[in-house]
C-alpha positions as CSV (number, residue, x, y, z in Angstrom):
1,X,91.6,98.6,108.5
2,X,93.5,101.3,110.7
3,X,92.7,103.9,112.9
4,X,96.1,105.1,112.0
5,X,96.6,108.2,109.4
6,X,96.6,106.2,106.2
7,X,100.4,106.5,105.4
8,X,101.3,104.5,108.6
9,X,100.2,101.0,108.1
10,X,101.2,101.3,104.0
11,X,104.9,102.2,105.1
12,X,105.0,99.6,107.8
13,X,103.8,96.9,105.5
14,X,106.0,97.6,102.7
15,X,109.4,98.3,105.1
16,X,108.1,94.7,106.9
17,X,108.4,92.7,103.6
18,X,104.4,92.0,103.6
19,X,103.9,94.6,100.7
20,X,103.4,91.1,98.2
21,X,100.6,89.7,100.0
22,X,98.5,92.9,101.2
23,X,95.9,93.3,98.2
24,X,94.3,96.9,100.2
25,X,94.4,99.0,102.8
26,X,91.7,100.3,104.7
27,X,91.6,103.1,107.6
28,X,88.9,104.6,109.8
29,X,88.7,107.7,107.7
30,X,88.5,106.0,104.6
31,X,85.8,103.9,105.2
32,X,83.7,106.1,107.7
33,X,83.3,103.7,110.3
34,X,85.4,102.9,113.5
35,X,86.4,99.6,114.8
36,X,84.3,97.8,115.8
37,X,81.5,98.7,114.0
38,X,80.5,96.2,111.4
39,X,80.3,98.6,108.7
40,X,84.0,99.0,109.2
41,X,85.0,95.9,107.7
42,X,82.3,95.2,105.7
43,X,82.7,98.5,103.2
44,X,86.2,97.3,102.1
45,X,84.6,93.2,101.6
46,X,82.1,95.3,99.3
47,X,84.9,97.0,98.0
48,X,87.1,94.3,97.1
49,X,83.7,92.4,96.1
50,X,84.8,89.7,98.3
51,X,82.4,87.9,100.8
52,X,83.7,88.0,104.6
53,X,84.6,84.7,105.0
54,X,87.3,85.3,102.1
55,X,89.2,88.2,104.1
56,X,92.3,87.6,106.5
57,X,92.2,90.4,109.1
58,X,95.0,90.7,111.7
59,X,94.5,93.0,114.5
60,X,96.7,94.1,117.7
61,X,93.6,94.7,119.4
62,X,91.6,91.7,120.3
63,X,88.1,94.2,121.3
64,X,88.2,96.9,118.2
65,X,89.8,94.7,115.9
66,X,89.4,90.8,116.4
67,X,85.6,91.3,117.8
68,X,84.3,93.7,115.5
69,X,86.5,91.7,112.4
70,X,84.8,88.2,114.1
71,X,80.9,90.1,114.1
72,X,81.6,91.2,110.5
73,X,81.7,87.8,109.4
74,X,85.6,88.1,108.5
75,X,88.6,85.8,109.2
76,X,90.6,86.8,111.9
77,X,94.1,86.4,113.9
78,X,94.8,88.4,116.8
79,X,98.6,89.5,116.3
80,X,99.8,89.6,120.2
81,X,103.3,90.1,120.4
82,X,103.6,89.5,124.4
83,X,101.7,86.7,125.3
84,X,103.5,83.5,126.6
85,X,101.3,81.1,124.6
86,X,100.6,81.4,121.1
87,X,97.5,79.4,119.5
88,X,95.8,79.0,115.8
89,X,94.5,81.9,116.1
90,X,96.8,84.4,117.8
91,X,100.4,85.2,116.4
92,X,103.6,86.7,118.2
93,X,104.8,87.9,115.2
94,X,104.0,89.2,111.5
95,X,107.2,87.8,110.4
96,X,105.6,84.1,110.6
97,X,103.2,85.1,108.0
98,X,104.4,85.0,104.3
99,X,104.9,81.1,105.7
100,X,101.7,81.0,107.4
101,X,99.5,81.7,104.3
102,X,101.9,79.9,102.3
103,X,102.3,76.2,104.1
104,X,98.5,76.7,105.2
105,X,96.3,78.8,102.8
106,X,93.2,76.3,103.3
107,X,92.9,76.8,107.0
108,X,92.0,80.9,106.3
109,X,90.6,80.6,102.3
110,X,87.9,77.2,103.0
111,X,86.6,76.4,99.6
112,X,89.4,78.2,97.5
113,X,92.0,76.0,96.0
């Protein structure tokens, strides 16, 4: 979910190496919702005909993104690139991901094998 025009975060993900492991992208416009609203997320979980609990989200903004994300039902990790301490739930980077989902896919899919 962006609030970006729609080409941003596709170009981003794809020139970042993430391209492989982002199924969809969703904006604002697309959806007709903003963050935080919980019809935001939830029109691309009914989309993708996925329940909440089966979506990664990872937002820059821990009020529109992680707290609406979080209300919706969805998985989320708050992607803060400045903060001294990092925790299971907040990453400094999107570079540690491809590992991430890869060493730990249980910890963000529970009941998927």
């Amino acid at each position: 979910m962006s609030t970006k025009p729609w080409s941003d975060p596709t170009l981003k993900i794809q020139r970042i190496g993430l391209g492989p492991l982002v199924h969809s992208i969703y904006s604002s416009e697309s959806v007709g919702h903003a963050n935080p609203s919980v019809g935001a997320f939830r029109v691309p979980c009914e989309s993708l005909q996925l329940l909440p609990q089966e979506i990664l989200y990872i937002g820059d903004n821990y009020r529109t993104d992680i707290e609406g994300v979080r209300s919706a039902g969805l998985l989320a990790l708050h992607l803060n690139r400045i903060a001294l301490e990092q925790d299971a739930h907040t990453l400094g980077t999107l570079a540690v991901l491809p590992k991430l989902l890869e060493v730990q896919p249980l910890n963000f899919f529970p009941g998927r094998s």
